[in-house]
C-alpha positions in Angstrom: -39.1 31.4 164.2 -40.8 30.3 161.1 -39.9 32.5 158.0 -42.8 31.8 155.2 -41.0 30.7 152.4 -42.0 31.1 148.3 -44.4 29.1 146.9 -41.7 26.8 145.2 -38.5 27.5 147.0 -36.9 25.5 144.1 -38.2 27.5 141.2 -36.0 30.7 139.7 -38.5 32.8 141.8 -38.2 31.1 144.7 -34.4 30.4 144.5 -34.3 34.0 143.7 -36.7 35.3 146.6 -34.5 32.9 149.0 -31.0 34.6 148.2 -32.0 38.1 148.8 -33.7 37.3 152.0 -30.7 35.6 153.4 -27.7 38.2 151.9 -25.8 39.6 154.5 -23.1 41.8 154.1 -20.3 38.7 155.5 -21.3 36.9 152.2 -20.5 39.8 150.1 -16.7 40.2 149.3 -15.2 43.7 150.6 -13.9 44.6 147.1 -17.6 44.4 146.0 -18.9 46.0 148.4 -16.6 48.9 148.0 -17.3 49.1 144.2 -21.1 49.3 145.4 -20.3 52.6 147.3 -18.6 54.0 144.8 -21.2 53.1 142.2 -24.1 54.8 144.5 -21.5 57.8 144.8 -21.2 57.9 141.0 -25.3 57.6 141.4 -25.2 60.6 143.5 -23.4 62.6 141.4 -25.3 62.3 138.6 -28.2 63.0 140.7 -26.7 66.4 141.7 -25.7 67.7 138.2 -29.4 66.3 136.8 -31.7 68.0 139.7 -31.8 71.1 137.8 -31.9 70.8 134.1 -34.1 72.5 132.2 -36.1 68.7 131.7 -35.8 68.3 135.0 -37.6 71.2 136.7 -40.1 70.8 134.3 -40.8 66.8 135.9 -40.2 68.6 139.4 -43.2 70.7 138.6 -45.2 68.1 136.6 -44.8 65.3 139.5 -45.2 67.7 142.5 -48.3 69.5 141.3 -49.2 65.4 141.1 -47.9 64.0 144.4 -48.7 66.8 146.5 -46.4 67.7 150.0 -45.2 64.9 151.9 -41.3 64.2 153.7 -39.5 62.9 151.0 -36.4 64.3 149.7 -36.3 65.7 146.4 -32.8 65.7 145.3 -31.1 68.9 144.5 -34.0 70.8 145.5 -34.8 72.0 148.4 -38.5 70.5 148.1 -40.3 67.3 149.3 -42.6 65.0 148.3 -44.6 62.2 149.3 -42.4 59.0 148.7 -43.3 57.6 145.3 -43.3 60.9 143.7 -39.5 61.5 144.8 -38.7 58.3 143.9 -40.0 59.0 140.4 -37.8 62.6 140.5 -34.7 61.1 142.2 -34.4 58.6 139.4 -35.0 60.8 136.8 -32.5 63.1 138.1 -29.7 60.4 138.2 -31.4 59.6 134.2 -31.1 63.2 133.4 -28.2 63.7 131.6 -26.6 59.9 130.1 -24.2 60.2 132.6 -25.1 57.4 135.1 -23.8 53.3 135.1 -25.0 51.0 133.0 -24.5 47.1 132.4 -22.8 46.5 129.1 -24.7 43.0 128.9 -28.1 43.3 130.6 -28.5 46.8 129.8 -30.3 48.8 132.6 -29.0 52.2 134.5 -28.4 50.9 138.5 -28.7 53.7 140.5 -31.3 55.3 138.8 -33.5 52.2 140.0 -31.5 51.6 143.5 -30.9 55.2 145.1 -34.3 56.3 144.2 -36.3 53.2 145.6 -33.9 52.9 148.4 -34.1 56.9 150.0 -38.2 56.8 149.4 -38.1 53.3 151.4 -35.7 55.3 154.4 -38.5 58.3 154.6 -41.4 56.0 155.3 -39.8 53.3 157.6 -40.7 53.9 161.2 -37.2 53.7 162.1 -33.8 55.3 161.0 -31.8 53.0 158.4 -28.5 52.4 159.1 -25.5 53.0 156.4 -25.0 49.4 156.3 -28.8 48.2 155.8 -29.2 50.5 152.8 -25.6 49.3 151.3 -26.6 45.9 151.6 -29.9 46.1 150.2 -28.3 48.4 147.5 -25.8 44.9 146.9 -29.1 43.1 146.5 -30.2 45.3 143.5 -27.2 45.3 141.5 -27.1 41.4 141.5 -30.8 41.6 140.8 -31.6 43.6 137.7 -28.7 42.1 135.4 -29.7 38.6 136.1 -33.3 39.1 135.0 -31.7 40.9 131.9 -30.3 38.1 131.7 -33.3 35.6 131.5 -34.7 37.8 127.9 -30.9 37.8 126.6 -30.3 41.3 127.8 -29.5 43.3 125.2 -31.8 41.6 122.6 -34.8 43.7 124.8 -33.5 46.7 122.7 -32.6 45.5 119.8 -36.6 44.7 119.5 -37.4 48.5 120.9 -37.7 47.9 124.3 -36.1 50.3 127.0 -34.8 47.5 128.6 -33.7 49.0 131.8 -37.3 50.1 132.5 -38.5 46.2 132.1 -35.7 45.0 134.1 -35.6 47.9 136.7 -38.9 47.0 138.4 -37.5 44.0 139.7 -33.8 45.5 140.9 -35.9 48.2 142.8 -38.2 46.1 144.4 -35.4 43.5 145.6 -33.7 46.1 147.2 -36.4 48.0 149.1 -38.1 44.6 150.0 -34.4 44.1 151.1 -34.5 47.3 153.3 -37.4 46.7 154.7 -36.4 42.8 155.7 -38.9 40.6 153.7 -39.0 37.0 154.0 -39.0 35.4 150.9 -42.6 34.7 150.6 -42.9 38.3 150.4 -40.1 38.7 148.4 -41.8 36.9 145.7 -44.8 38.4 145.9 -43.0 41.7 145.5 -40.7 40.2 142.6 -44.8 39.5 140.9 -45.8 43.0 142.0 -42.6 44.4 140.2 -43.0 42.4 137.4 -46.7 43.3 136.3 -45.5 47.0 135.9 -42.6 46.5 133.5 -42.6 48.7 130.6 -40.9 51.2 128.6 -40.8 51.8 125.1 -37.2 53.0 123.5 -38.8 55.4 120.6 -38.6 57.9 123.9 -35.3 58.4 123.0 -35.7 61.0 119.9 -37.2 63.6 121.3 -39.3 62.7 124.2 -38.3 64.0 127.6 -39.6 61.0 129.2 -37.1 59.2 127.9 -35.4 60.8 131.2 -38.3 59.4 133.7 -38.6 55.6 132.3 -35.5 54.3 135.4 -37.7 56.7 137.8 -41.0 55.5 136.9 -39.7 51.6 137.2 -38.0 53.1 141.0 -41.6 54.0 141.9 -42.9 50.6 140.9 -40.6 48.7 142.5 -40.9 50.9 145.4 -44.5 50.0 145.1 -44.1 46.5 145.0 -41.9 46.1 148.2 -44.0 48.3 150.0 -47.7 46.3 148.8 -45.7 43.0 149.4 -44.8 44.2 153.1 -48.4 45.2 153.9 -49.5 41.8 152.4 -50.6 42.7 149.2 -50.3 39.6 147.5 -48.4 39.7 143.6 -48.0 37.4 141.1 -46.5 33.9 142.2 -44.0 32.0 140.6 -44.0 35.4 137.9 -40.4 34.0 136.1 -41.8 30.3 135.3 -45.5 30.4 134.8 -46.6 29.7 130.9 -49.2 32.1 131.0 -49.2 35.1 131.5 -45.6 35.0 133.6 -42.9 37.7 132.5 -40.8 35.2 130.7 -43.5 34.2 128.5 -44.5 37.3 127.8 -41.8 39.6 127.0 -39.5 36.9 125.9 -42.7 35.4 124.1 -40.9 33.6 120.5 -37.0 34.8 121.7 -36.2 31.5 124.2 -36.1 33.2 127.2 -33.9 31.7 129.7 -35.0 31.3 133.1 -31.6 29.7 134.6 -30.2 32.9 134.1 -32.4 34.4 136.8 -30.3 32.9 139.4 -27.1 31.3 137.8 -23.8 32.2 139.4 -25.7 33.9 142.8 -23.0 34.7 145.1 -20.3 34.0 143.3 -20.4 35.5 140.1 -21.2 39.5 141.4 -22.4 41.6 138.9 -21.8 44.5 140.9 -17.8 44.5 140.0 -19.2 44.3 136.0 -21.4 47.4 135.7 -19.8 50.1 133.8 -19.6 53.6 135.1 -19.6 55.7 132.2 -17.0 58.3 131.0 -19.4 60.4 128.6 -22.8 62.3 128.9 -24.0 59.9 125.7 -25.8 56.5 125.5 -23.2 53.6 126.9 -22.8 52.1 123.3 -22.0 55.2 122.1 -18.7 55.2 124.1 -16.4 53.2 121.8 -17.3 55.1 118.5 -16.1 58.6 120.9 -12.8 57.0 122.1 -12.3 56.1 118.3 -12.5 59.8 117.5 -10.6 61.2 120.0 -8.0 58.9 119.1 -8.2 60.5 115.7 -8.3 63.6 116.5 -4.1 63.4 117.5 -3.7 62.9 113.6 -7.1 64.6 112.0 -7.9 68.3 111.9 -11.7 67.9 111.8 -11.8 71.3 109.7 -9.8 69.0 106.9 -12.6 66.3 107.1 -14.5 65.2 104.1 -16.0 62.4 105.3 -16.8 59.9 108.3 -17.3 55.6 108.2 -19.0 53.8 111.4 -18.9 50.7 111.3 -20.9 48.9 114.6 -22.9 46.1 115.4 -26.7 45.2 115.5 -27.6 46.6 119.3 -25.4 49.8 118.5 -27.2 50.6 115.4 -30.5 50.2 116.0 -30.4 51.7 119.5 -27.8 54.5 118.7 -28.1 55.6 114.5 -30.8 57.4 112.7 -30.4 60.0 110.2 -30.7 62.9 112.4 -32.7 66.2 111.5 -31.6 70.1 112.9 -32.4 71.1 115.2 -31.6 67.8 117.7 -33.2 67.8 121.0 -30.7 67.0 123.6 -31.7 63.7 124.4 -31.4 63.1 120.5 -28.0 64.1 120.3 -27.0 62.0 123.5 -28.3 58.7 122.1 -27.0 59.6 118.3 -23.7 58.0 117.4 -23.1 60.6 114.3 -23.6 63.4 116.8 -21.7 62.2 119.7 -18.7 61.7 117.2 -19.0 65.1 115.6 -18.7 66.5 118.7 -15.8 64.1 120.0 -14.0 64.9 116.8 -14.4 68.6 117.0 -14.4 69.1 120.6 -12.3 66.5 122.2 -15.3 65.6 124.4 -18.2 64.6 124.9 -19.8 66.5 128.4 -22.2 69.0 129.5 -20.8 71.6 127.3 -21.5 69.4 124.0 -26.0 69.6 124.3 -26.0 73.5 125.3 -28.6 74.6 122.9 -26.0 76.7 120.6 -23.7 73.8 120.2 -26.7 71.4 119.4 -27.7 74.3 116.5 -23.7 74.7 115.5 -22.7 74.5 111.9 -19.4 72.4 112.6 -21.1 70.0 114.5 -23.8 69.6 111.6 -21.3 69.8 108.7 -19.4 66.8 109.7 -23.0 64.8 110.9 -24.0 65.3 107.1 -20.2 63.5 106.5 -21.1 60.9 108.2 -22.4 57.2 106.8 -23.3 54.0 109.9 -22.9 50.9 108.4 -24.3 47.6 110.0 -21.5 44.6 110.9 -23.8 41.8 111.0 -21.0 39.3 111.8 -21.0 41.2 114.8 -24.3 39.9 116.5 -23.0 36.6 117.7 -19.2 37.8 118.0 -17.9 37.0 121.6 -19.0 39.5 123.9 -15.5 41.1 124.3 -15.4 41.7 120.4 -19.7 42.3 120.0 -19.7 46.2 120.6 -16.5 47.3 118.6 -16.7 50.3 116.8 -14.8 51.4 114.0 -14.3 54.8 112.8 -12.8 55.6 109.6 -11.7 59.6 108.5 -11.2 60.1 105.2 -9.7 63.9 104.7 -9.7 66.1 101.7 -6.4 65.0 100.1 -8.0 61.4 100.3 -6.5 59.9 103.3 -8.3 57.6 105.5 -7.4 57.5 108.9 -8.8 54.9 111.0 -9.4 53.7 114.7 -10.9 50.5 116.1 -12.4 50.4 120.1 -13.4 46.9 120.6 -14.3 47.8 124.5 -13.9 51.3 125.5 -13.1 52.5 128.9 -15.3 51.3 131.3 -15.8 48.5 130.2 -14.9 45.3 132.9 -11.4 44.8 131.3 -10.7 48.4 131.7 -12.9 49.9 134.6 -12.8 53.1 135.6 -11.7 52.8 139.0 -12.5 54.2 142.3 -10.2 57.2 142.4 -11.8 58.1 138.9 -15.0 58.0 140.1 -14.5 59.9 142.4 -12.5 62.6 140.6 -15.8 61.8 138.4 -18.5 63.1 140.9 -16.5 65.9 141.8 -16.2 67.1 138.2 -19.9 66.9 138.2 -20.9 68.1 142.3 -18.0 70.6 142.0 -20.7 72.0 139.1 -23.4 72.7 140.9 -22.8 73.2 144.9 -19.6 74.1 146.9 -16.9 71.7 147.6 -17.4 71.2 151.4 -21.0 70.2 150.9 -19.4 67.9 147.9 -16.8 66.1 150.1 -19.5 65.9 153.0 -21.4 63.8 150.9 -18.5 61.5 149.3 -17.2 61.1 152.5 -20.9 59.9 153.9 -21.3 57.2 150.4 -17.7 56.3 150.6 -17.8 55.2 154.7 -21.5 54.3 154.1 -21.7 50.8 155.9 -20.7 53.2 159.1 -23.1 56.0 159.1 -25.5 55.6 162.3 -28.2 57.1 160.5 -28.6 57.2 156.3 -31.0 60.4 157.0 -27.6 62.7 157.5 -26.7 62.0 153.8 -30.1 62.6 152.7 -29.9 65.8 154.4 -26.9 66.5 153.0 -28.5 65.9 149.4 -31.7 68.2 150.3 -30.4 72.0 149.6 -30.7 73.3 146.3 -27.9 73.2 143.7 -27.0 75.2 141.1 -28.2 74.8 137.5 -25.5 72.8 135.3 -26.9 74.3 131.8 -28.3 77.4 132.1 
């Protein structure tokens, strides 16, 4: 049987195009692959504890007075939608509350792309989608997204004030529905084009905008989108990483060197999958060093003796995490703030739900010791080697003049110190546990955990349908 090929099966975009097409799940190592379900059950979890957030049921209502009735799932629920319209909801659930993976190098939130894309692309196909096809095609977008990250220097995107998961995102979405729904890579590539032409997102959204939340779900519709125009023949842009005009590389990484080698360097052998970081905090991922700093010092700090607070980061962390913050802080605000998150570490011990109600957002502690605290800038820190690039330093200085201090070069999470499989599971029960009853909890980890053997992915979407309880208020 002939299986149309791209238009330059050597090119990044072919090469690319080719790889997915031919993945099976025998080429992917079984440690990877069980990291992947226990990503998508992280994924899940998040989606849980997000579907009813105050932010949240205000999208629900937006996007289904928008989108209309259809036989898509809605996540936490009890509603349905037509298929791009959950996808749009199911991502920003997982988005909802900065709990969710992240890549520390390509920065982009997974599962907010995959599990989104991936259970709209199960409700329209004309037959049931085996465990197995959707972990697979799940494998496909993790390996996807970081790689085009890779191609603009991945976390350079935000340092210039792009949400770079929203530009990236397109393209991890659309590789893995197209995945699903068994493209040939002449197809493939036309979705990878389709994806591509609806990259966007702009990172001011995450002061006080709400749809800071919706960017990952908005970029799951469009890769849904893509796939789904590619499959009906819907032709997209061809050869979209290499052309000079006009081509994504030229564009976004128009004057920064983009690198398209990147695009498919290391395919099937270097797995991103194993690198993504699953994250231990409701905060911004770069965030995470500066709060195990101050928890560290709270063991030798009273924060009531506090007079003042040093953070010291580099570029990426303080452009994308520090501004002088104003009361009162919205709670995406406060989640993407690095004086706020280690206020609230320092005082509280963590950094969870609990931490953005709206009284402790509005708390006189929390505020007292923000108004301590000075960000400086390491700029030695910008072309540091990626284990050392994201330290954080955090200096205490108490009343009677003693500075305490605590250095995270990587914090937990990170690839030299994942969190690991149990913990992510204790994880999503911490979270599920929340917000529905624990047999409906262990039903679904026990369908994401033993996902490549479920007959039929629609009795873990059934599973996820029922409404849950609200996590806030």
């Amino acid at each position: 049987m002939h299986v149309p090929t791209a238009t330059d099966p050597d090119g990044p975009t072919g090469r690319l195009a080719a790889w997915v097409a031919g993945l099976t799940l025998d080429d992917v190592p079984l440690e990877v692959l069980d990291r992947a379900k226990h990503l998508l059950l992280d994924g899940v979890g998040c989606a849980l504890v997000g579907a009813q957030l105050p932010w949240s049921r205000v999208a629900t209502d937006g996007v289904l007075a928008l989108e209309g009735r259809g036989d898509a799932v809605v996540i936490g629920t009890g509603r349905t939608t037509a298929a791009p319209g959950a996808a749009i909801l199911n991502g920003t659930f997982i988005q909802g509350f900065e709990l969710d993976d992240f890549h520390p190098l390509a920065p982009l939130h997974s599962c907010s792309l995959l599990i989104p894309a991936l259970l709209s692309t199960v409700s329209t196909r004309p037959q049931p989608s085996t465990g197995a096809e959707v972990l697979l095609a799940a494998v496909a977008g993790f390996e996807v997204g970081p790689r085009v990250g890779y191609t603009l220097h991945g976390t350079q995107m935000l340092d210039r004030g792009w949400h770079s998961g929203s530009v990236f995102g397109t393209h991890a979405a659309a590789m893995a529905s197209g995945k699903l729904r068994g493209l040939p890579p002449a197809q493939l590539e036309d979705a990878l084009g389709l994806a591509a032409t609806q990259s966007a997102g702009l990172m001011a959204a995450q002061y006080e905008a709400m749809s800071k939340r919706m960017h990952h779900g908005l970029a799951a519709r469009n890769g849904f989108y893509a796939a789904g125009l590619a499959a009906a023949g819907y032709t997209g842009i061809k050869r979209v990483f290499e052309r000079e005009y006009g081509g994504f590389l030229s564009v976004f990484g128009e004057g920064h060197d983009p690198d398209a080698t990147a695009l498919t360097e290391g395919l099937g052998q270097r797995w991103e999958t194993a690198i993504i970081m699953v994250k231990s905090y409701a905060a911004m991922g770069g965030l995470h060093a500066a709060i195990d700093a101050a928890r560290r010092l709270r063991d030798s700090v009273a924060p009531q003796a506090i007079s003042k607070i040093d953070i010291t980061v580099g570029e990426t962390v303080y452009k994308h995490g520090w501004w002088r913050p104003q009361r009162p802080l919205t709670p995406v605000g406060a989640q993407m703030n690095i004086g706020y998150a280690t206020a609230a570490a320092l005082l509280d011990g963590n950094v969870l739900p609990e931490q953005f109600t709206s009284a402790r957002l509005d708390s006189d502690d929390i505020w007292s010791l923000i108004a301590a605290t000075s960000v400086h800038l390491d700029e030695s820190l910008t072309h540091a080697d990626v284990t050392q690039r994201f330290r954080t330093d955090v200096a205490v200085t108490t009343r009677d003049g003693a500075t305490h201090r605590a250095r995270v070069a990587l914090p937990h999470g990170a690839p030299t110190d994942p969190v690991t499989n149990e913990e992510i599971v204790g994880k999503f029960h911490s979270l599920a546990d929340r917000v529905t009853s624990r047999p409906r909890a262990e039903a679904i980890e026990r369908a994401v955990v033993d996902l490549d053997n479920l007959d039929d992915v629609g009795q873990l979407t059934d599973l996820l349908a029922a409404p849950v309880a609200r996590a806030l208020d």
